[in-house]
C-alpha positions in Angstrom: -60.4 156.9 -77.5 -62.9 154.3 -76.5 -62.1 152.0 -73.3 -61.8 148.6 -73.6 -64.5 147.1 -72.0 -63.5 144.1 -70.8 -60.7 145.2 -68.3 -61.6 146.7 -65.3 -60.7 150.4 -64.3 -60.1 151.2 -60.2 -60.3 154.2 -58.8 -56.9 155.9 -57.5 -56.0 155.3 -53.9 -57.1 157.8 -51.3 -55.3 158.3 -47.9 -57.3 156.5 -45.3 -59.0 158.9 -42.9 -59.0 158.8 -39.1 -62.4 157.7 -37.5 -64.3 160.5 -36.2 -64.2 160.8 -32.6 -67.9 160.5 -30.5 -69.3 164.3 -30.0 -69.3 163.4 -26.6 -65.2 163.3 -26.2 -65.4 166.8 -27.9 -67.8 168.6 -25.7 -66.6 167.4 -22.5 -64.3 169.8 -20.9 -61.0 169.3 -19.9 -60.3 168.2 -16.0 -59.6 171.1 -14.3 -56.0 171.0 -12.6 -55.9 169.9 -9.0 -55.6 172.3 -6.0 -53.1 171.4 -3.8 -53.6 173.2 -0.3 -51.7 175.9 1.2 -51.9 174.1 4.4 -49.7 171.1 3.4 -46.6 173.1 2.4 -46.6 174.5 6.5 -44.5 172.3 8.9 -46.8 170.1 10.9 -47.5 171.0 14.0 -46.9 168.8 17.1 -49.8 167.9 19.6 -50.3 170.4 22.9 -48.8 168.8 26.3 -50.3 171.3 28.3 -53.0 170.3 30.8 -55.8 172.4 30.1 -58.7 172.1 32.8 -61.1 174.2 34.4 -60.9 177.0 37.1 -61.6 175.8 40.8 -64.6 178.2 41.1 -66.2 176.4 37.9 -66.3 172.5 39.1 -66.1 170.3 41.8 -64.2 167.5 42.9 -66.7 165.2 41.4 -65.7 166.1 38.3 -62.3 165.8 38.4 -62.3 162.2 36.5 -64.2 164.1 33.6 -62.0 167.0 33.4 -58.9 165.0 33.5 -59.7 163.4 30.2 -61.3 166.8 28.2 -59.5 169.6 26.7 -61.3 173.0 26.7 -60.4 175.6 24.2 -62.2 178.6 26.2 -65.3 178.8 28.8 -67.8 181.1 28.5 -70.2 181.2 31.6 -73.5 182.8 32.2 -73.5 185.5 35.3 -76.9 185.6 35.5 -78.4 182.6 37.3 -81.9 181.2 35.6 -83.2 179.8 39.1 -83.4 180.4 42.7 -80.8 177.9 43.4 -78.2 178.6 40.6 -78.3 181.8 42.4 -77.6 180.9 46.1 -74.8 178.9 44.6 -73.1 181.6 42.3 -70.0 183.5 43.4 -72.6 187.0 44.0 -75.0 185.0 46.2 -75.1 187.4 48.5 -76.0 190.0 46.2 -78.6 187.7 44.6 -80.2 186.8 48.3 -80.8 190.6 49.2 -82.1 191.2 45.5 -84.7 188.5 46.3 -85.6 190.1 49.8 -86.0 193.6 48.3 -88.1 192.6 46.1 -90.4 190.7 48.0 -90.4 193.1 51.0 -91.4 195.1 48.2 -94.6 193.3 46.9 -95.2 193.4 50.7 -95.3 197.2 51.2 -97.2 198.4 48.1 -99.6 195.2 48.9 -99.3 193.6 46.0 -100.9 190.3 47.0 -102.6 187.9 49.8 -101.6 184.7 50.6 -103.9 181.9 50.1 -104.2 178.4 51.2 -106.2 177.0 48.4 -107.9 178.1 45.1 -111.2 179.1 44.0 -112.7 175.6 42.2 -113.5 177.9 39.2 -110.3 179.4 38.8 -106.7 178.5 37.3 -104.0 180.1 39.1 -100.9 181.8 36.5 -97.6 180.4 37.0 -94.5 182.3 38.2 -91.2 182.7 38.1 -87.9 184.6 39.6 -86.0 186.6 36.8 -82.2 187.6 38.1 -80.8 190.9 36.0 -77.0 192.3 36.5 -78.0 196.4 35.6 -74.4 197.9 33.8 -73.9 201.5 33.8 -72.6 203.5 31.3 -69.0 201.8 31.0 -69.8 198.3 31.7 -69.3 198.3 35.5 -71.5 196.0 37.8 -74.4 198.6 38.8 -76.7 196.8 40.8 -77.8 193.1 40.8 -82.0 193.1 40.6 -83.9 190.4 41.2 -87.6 190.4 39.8 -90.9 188.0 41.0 -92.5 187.7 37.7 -96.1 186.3 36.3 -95.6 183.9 33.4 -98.4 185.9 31.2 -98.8 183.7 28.7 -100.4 180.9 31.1 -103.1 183.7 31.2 -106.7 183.2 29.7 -107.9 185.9 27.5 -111.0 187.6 28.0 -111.1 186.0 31.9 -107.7 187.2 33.0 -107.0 190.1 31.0 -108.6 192.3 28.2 -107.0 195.2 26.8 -103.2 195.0 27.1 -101.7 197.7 25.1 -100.0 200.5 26.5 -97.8 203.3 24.4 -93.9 203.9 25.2 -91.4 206.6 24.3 -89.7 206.6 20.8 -86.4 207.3 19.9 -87.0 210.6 17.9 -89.1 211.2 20.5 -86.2 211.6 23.1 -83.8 213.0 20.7 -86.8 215.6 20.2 -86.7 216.3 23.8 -82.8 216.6 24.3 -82.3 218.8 21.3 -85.3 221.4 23.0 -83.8 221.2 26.0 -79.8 221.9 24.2 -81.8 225.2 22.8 -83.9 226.0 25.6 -81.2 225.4 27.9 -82.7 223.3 30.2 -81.5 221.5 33.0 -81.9 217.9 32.9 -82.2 215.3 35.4 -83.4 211.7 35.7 -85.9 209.7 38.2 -86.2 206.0 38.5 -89.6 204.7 40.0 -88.7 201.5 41.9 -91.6 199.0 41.5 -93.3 200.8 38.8 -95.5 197.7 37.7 -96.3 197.2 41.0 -98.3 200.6 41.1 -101.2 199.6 39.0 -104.7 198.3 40.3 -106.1 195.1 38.6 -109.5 195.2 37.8 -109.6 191.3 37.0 -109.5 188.4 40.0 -106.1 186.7 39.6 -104.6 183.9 41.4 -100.4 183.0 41.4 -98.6 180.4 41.9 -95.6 181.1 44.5 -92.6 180.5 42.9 -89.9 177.9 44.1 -87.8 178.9 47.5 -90.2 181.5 48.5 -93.4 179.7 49.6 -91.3 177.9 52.1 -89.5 180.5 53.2 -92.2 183.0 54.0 -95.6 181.2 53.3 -95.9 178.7 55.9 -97.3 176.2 53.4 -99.4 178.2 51.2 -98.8 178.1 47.9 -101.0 180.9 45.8 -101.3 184.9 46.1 -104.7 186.5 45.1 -103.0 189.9 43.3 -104.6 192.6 43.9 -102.2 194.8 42.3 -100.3 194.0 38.7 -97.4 192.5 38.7 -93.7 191.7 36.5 -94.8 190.2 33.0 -98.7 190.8 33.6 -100.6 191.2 30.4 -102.4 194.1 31.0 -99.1 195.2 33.9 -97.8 198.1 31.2 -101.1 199.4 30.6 -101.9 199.6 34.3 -99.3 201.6 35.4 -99.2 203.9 32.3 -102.9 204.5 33.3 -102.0 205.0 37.1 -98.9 207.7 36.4 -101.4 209.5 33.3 -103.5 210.4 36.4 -100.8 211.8 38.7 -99.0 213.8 36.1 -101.7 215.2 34.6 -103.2 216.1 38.4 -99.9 218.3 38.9 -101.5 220.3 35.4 -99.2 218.7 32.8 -100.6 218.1 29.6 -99.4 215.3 27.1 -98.5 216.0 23.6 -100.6 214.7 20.3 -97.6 213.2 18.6 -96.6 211.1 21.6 -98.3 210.9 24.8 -95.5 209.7 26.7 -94.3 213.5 26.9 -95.9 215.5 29.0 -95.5 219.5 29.0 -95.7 222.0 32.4 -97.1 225.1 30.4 -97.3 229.2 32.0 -98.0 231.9 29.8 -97.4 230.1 26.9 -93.7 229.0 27.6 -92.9 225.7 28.7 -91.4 225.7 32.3 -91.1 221.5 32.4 -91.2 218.5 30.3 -91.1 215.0 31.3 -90.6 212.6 29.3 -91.4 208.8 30.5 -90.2 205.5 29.2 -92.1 202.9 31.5 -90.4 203.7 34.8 -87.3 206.0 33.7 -88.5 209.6 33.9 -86.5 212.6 32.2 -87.1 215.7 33.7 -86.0 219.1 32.0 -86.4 222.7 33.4 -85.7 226.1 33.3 -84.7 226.1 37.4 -83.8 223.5 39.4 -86.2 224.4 42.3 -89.0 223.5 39.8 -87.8 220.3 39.2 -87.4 219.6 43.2 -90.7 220.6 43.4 -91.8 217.7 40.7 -89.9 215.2 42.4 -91.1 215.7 45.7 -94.8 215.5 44.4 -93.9 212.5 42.5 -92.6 210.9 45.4 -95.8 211.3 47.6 -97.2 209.0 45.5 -94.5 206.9 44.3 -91.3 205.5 45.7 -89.0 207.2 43.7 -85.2 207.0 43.3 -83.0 210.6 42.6 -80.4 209.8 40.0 -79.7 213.8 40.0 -78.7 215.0 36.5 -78.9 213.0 33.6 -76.0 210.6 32.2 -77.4 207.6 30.6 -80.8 206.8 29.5 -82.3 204.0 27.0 -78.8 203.1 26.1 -77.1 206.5 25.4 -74.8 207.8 27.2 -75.9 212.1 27.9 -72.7 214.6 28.1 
Protein backbone atom coordinates (compact mmCIF):
# COMPACT_ATOMS: atom_id res chain seq x y z
CA UNK A 1 0.00 0.00 0.00
CA UNK A 2 1.56 3.31 -0.61
CA UNK A 3 0.81 6.27 1.97
CA UNK A 4 -0.81 9.17 0.94
CA UNK A 5 1.46 11.81 1.08
CA UNK A 6 -0.26 14.60 1.70
CA UNK A 7 -1.79 13.82 5.19
CA UNK A 8 0.33 13.77 8.06
CA UNK A 9 1.03 10.57 10.14
CA UNK A 10 1.77 11.18 14.29
CA UNK A 11 3.28 9.00 16.28
CA UNK A 12 1.21 7.01 19.06
CA UNK A 13 1.03 8.56 22.43
CA UNK A 14 3.43 7.60 25.05
CA UNK A 15 2.82 7.86 28.91
CA UNK A 16 4.66 10.95 30.14
CA UNK A 17 7.54 10.07 32.30
CA UNK A 18 8.42 11.57 35.75
CA UNK A 19 11.51 14.02 35.71
CA UNK A 20 14.52 12.41 36.97
CA UNK A 21 15.43 13.42 40.39
CA UNK A 22 19.13 15.41 41.00
CA UNK A 23 21.85 12.59 41.88
CA UNK A 24 22.36 14.62 44.73
CA UNK A 25 18.72 13.73 46.48
CA UNK A 26 19.73 10.05 45.79
CA UNK A 27 23.05 9.79 47.39
CA UNK A 28 22.31 11.71 50.38
CA UNK A 29 21.45 9.47 53.25
CA UNK A 30 18.49 9.43 55.12
CA UNK A 31 18.39 11.66 58.60
CA UNK A 32 19.21 9.47 61.19
CA UNK A 33 16.35 9.20 63.84
CA UNK A 34 16.72 11.42 66.93
CA UNK A 35 17.98 10.20 70.32
CA UNK A 36 15.94 11.21 72.91
CA UNK A 37 17.88 10.99 76.36
CA UNK A 38 17.48 8.58 79.10
CA UNK A 39 17.73 11.36 81.45
CA UNK A 40 14.49 13.12 80.50
CA UNK A 41 12.19 10.18 81.17
CA UNK A 42 13.59 10.30 85.27
CA UNK A 43 11.48 12.63 87.57
CA UNK A 44 13.21 15.90 88.05
CA UNK A 45 14.90 16.32 90.85
CA UNK A 46 14.36 19.32 93.27
CA UNK A 47 17.20 21.73 94.37
CA UNK A 48 19.35 20.81 97.74
CA UNK A 49 18.15 23.03 100.92
CA UNK A 50 20.93 21.89 102.91
CA UNK A 51 23.61 24.41 103.95
CA UNK A 52 26.67 23.08 102.95
CA UNK A 53 29.86 25.06 104.34
CA UNK A 54 33.17 24.40 105.50
CA UNK A 55 34.64 22.74 108.71
CA UNK A 56 35.71 25.35 111.53
CA UNK A 57 39.36 24.07 111.44
CA UNK A 58 39.33 25.02 107.55
CA UNK A 59 38.28 28.97 107.61
CA UNK A 60 37.97 31.77 109.56
CA UNK A 61 35.49 34.20 110.42
CA UNK A 62 36.57 36.45 107.64
CA UNK A 63 35.27 34.27 105.40
CA UNK A 64 32.14 33.64 106.53
CA UNK A 65 30.37 36.17 103.98
CA UNK A 66 32.12 33.92 101.16
CA UNK A 67 31.10 30.72 102.46
CA UNK A 68 27.64 31.73 103.07
CA UNK A 69 27.02 32.19 99.37
CA UNK A 70 29.18 28.84 97.97
CA UNK A 71 28.27 25.31 97.89
CA UNK A 72 31.11 22.79 98.17
CA UNK A 73 30.61 19.35 96.88
CA UNK A 74 33.84 17.79 98.84
CA UNK A 75 37.25 19.36 100.23
CA UNK A 76 40.26 17.86 99.67
CA UNK A 77 43.19 19.46 101.69
CA UNK A 78 46.88 19.17 101.55
CA UNK A 79 48.65 17.83 105.03
CA UNK A 80 51.77 18.78 104.13
CA UNK A 81 52.49 22.49 104.38
CA UNK A 82 54.70 24.03 101.40
CA UNK A 83 56.18 26.83 103.72
CA UNK A 84 57.43 27.71 107.07
CA UNK A 85 54.43 29.48 107.93
CA UNK A 86 51.56 27.16 106.43
CA UNK A 87 53.24 24.99 108.89
CA UNK A 88 53.17 26.90 112.21
CA UNK A 89 49.59 27.40 111.37
CA UNK A 90 48.49 23.77 110.53
CA UNK A 91 46.62 21.62 113.05
CA UNK A 92 50.43 19.35 113.56
CA UNK A 93 52.40 22.60 114.30
CA UNK A 94 53.87 21.24 116.92
CA UNK A 95 55.09 18.32 115.24
CA UNK A 96 56.23 20.61 112.31
CA UNK A 97 58.25 23.07 114.91
CA UNK A 98 60.32 20.11 116.46
CA UNK A 99 60.82 18.64 112.86
CA UNK A 100 62.38 22.09 112.02
CA UNK A 101 64.62 22.11 115.30
CA UNK A 102 65.85 18.53 114.66
CA UNK A 103 66.97 19.20 111.75
CA UNK A 104 68.75 22.23 112.10
CA UNK A 105 70.32 21.07 115.47
CA UNK A 106 71.24 18.62 113.18
CA UNK A 107 73.22 20.58 110.40
CA UNK A 108 74.67 22.05 113.68
CA UNK A 109 76.25 18.85 115.02
CA UNK A 110 77.71 17.20 111.93
CA UNK A 111 78.88 20.92 111.02
CA UNK A 112 77.37 21.29 108.03
CA UNK A 113 77.87 24.98 107.58
CA UNK A 114 79.14 28.65 108.94
CA UNK A 115 77.33 31.54 109.16
CA UNK A 116 78.26 34.40 107.25
CA UNK A 117 77.47 38.06 107.21
CA UNK A 118 78.18 38.79 103.61
CA UNK A 119 79.33 37.16 100.35
CA UNK A 120 82.40 36.77 98.49
CA UNK A 121 82.06 39.61 95.44
CA UNK A 122 82.88 36.65 93.04
CA UNK A 123 80.48 34.41 94.21
CA UNK A 124 76.57 33.73 93.84
CA UNK A 125 75.05 32.16 96.73
CA UNK A 126 72.34 28.89 95.93
CA UNK A 127 68.91 29.48 97.09
CA UNK A 128 67.07 27.30 99.71
CA UNK A 129 64.23 26.04 100.83
CA UNK A 130 62.27 24.02 103.86
CA UNK A 131 60.67 20.70 102.43
CA UNK A 132 57.89 19.30 105.22
CA UNK A 133 57.28 15.22 104.57
CA UNK A 134 54.55 13.11 106.67
CA UNK A 135 56.72 9.41 106.55
CA UNK A 136 53.55 6.39 106.55
CA UNK A 137 54.41 3.09 107.71
CA UNK A 138 53.42 0.07 106.38
CA UNK A 139 49.46 0.55 106.83
CA UNK A 140 49.11 4.14 106.37
CA UNK A 141 49.51 5.30 109.91
CA UNK A 142 51.17 8.77 110.72
CA UNK A 143 54.98 7.62 111.30
CA UNK A 144 56.89 10.54 111.83
CA UNK A 145 56.56 14.11 110.58
CA UNK A 146 60.33 15.15 108.88
CA UNK A 147 61.17 18.38 108.13
CA UNK A 148 64.21 18.78 105.61
CA UNK A 149 66.61 22.26 104.99
CA UNK A 150 67.15 21.82 101.36
CA UNK A 151 69.50 23.53 98.48
CA UNK A 152 67.56 24.54 95.43
CA UNK A 153 70.32 22.65 93.02
CA UNK A 154 69.23 23.89 90.08
CA UNK A 155 70.25 27.66 90.99
CA UNK A 156 73.78 25.87 90.83
CA UNK A 157 76.50 26.75 88.14
CA UNK A 158 78.01 23.85 86.46
CA UNK A 159 81.51 23.33 86.34
CA UNK A 160 81.98 26.23 89.37
CA UNK A 161 79.57 24.67 91.86
CA UNK A 162 79.51 21.10 90.96
CA UNK A 163 81.08 18.56 88.45
CA UNK A 164 80.37 15.05 88.57
CA UNK A 165 76.90 14.28 90.00
CA UNK A 166 76.10 10.79 89.41
CA UNK A 167 75.95 8.32 91.98
CA UNK A 168 74.45 4.49 91.53
CA UNK A 169 71.34 3.24 93.77
CA UNK A 170 69.86 -0.21 94.50
CA UNK A 171 67.46 -1.92 91.92
CA UNK A 172 64.49 -3.76 92.36
CA UNK A 173 65.80 -7.20 91.14
CA UNK A 174 68.54 -6.32 92.95
CA UNK A 175 66.62 -6.47 96.46
CA UNK A 176 64.45 -9.23 95.40
CA UNK A 177 67.92 -10.99 94.64
CA UNK A 178 68.94 -10.31 98.08
CA UNK A 179 65.63 -11.44 99.95
CA UNK A 180 65.27 -14.61 97.95
CA UNK A 181 69.34 -15.55 99.21
CA UNK A 182 68.59 -14.73 102.34
CA UNK A 183 64.90 -16.99 102.25
CA UNK A 184 67.54 -19.90 101.18
CA UNK A 185 70.33 -19.16 103.19
CA UNK A 186 68.19 -18.49 106.00
CA UNK A 187 69.40 -15.43 107.06
CA UNK A 188 68.30 -13.05 109.54
CA UNK A 189 67.34 -9.76 108.34
CA UNK A 190 67.21 -6.53 109.85
CA UNK A 191 67.13 -2.85 108.81
CA UNK A 192 69.25 0.49 109.66
CA UNK A 193 68.20 3.99 108.89
CA UNK A 194 71.21 6.57 108.76
CA UNK A 195 69.70 9.94 109.99
CA UNK A 196 71.31 12.82 108.04
CA UNK A 197 72.86 10.67 105.47
CA UNK A 198 73.48 13.68 102.92
CA UNK A 199 74.79 15.49 105.54
CA UNK A 200 77.88 12.98 105.81
CA UNK A 201 79.58 13.86 102.65
CA UNK A 202 82.55 16.49 102.36
CA UNK A 203 82.24 19.13 99.48
CA UNK A 204 85.22 19.62 97.58
CA UNK A 205 83.73 22.88 95.90
CA UNK A 206 83.31 26.48 97.88
CA UNK A 207 79.50 27.02 98.22
CA UNK A 208 77.51 29.70 99.59
CA UNK A 209 73.49 29.38 100.78
CA UNK A 210 70.98 31.49 101.21
CA UNK A 211 69.18 30.97 104.73
CA UNK A 212 65.85 30.09 104.18
CA UNK A 213 62.73 32.14 105.54
CA UNK A 214 62.03 31.90 109.49
CA UNK A 215 65.34 30.54 110.33
CA UNK A 216 67.85 33.44 109.80
CA UNK A 217 65.90 35.35 112.25
CA UNK A 218 65.50 32.92 114.50
CA UNK A 219 68.98 31.72 115.03
CA UNK A 220 71.29 33.95 112.70
CA UNK A 221 71.23 37.25 114.30
CA UNK A 222 71.04 38.97 110.98
CA UNK A 223 73.10 36.97 108.74
CA UNK A 224 71.76 35.69 105.98
CA UNK A 225 74.25 33.05 104.09
CA UNK A 226 76.02 29.66 105.25
CA UNK A 227 79.49 28.80 103.61
CA UNK A 228 78.69 24.63 103.47
CA UNK A 229 81.30 22.80 104.13
CA UNK A 230 79.55 19.69 104.05
CA UNK A 231 76.66 18.57 101.30
CA UNK A 232 73.54 19.12 101.80
CA UNK A 233 69.40 18.06 100.90
CA UNK A 234 68.98 18.46 96.96
CA UNK A 235 72.90 19.19 96.34
CA UNK A 236 73.97 18.25 92.91
CA UNK A 237 76.81 16.34 93.58
CA UNK A 238 74.92 15.50 97.59
CA UNK A 239 74.11 11.59 96.39
CA UNK A 240 77.48 11.10 94.99
CA UNK A 241 79.12 12.42 98.17
CA UNK A 242 77.71 10.37 100.59
CA UNK A 243 77.75 7.11 98.38
CA UNK A 244 81.61 7.95 98.20
CA UNK A 245 81.80 8.55 102.08
CA UNK A 246 79.88 5.12 103.17
CA UNK A 247 81.98 3.09 100.02
CA UNK A 248 84.93 3.96 102.33
CA UNK A 249 83.62 2.73 105.63
CA UNK A 250 82.06 -0.46 104.43
CA UNK A 251 84.69 -1.54 102.51
CA UNK A 252 87.24 -0.54 105.66
CA UNK A 253 85.17 -3.23 107.86
CA UNK A 254 86.51 -5.88 104.67
CA UNK A 255 83.18 -5.91 102.67
CA UNK A 256 83.49 -6.18 99.16
CA UNK A 257 80.87 -4.86 96.51
CA UNK A 258 79.44 -7.01 93.85
CA UNK A 259 80.08 -6.44 89.84
CA UNK A 260 76.45 -6.48 88.91
CA UNK A 261 75.49 -3.77 91.38
CA UNK A 262 77.74 -2.01 93.72
CA UNK A 263 75.23 -1.01 96.06
CA UNK A 264 75.51 -4.73 97.63
CA UNK A 265 78.20 -5.32 99.47
CA UNK A 266 79.29 -8.96 100.67
CA UNK A 267 81.17 -9.95 104.30
CA UNK A 268 83.09 -13.12 102.79
CA UNK A 269 85.14 -16.13 105.30
CA UNK A 270 86.20 -19.18 103.77
CA UNK A 271 84.30 -18.73 100.86
CA UNK A 272 80.77 -18.48 102.45
CA UNK A 273 79.07 -15.35 102.88
CA UNK A 274 78.55 -14.47 106.59
CA UNK A 275 76.80 -10.71 105.76
CA UNK A 276 75.34 -8.80 103.06
CA UNK A 277 74.20 -5.32 103.10
CA UNK A 278 72.42 -4.00 100.83
CA UNK A 279 72.02 0.01 100.64
CA UNK A 280 69.52 2.20 99.06
CA UNK A 281 70.79 5.92 99.82
CA UNK A 282 70.38 5.87 103.57
CA UNK A 283 68.16 2.59 104.18
CA UNK A 284 70.51 -0.29 104.90
CA UNK A 285 69.40 -4.03 104.83
CA UNK A 286 71.42 -6.14 106.79
CA UNK A 287 71.28 -10.12 106.52
CA UNK A 288 73.26 -12.72 108.50
CA UNK A 289 73.81 -15.97 109.61
CA UNK A 290 73.85 -14.76 113.65
CA UNK A 291 72.64 -11.96 115.07
CA UNK A 292 75.81 -11.17 117.15
CA UNK A 293 77.41 -10.48 113.68
CA UNK A 294 74.99 -8.09 112.73
CA UNK A 295 75.33 -6.21 116.25
CA UNK A 296 78.71 -6.12 115.54
CA UNK A 297 78.02 -4.16 112.04
CA UNK A 298 75.81 -1.90 113.54
CA UNK A 299 77.88 -0.79 116.29
CA UNK A 300 80.84 -0.16 113.79
CA UNK A 301 78.52 1.64 111.60
CA UNK A 302 77.41 3.72 114.25
CA UNK A 303 80.92 5.04 115.24
CA UNK A 304 80.94 6.71 112.28
CA UNK A 305 77.42 7.48 111.64
CA UNK A 306 74.30 8.35 113.55
CA UNK A 307 72.40 5.47 112.97
CA UNK A 308 68.81 4.52 113.86
CA UNK A 309 67.99 0.47 114.88
CA UNK A 310 64.71 -0.42 113.24
CA UNK A 311 65.50 -4.15 114.52
CA UNK A 312 64.28 -6.79 112.00
CA UNK A 313 63.07 -5.96 108.76
CA UNK A 314 59.24 -5.02 107.83
CA UNK A 315 58.97 -2.55 105.17
CA UNK A 316 61.56 -1.32 102.76
CA UNK A 317 61.26 0.65 99.31
CA UNK A 318 57.63 0.23 99.45
CA UNK A 319 57.12 -3.56 100.25
CA UNK A 320 55.95 -4.65 103.02
CA UNK A 321 58.62 -8.01 104.37
CA UNK A 322 56.70 -10.98 106.27
Amino acid sequence: MVPDLTKVYLPESRPSTPPLEPVKELLSPSPAPKKVSKWKSLPKREPSSRNCQLLAKFHNEDQSAYLSNTAFAFVTTMSEPRTLKEALLSPHSKQWKKAVESEFNQLVKTKVFDWVEHLPNDKKAVSSRIVFKEKLDGYGKHAKFKAQIVAQGFSQVPDLDFTETFSSVARFITLWIFLALTAFLNLELHQVDIIGAYLQGDLDEEIYMKVPNGLAEKYGSGRKFWRLRKTLYSLKQAGRQWKKCLHQMVTKLGFTCTMANDCLYVLWEHSKIILMVLIYIDDIAVAGKETPGIVLFKQNLSKDFEIMDLGKMKFIFGIQIT
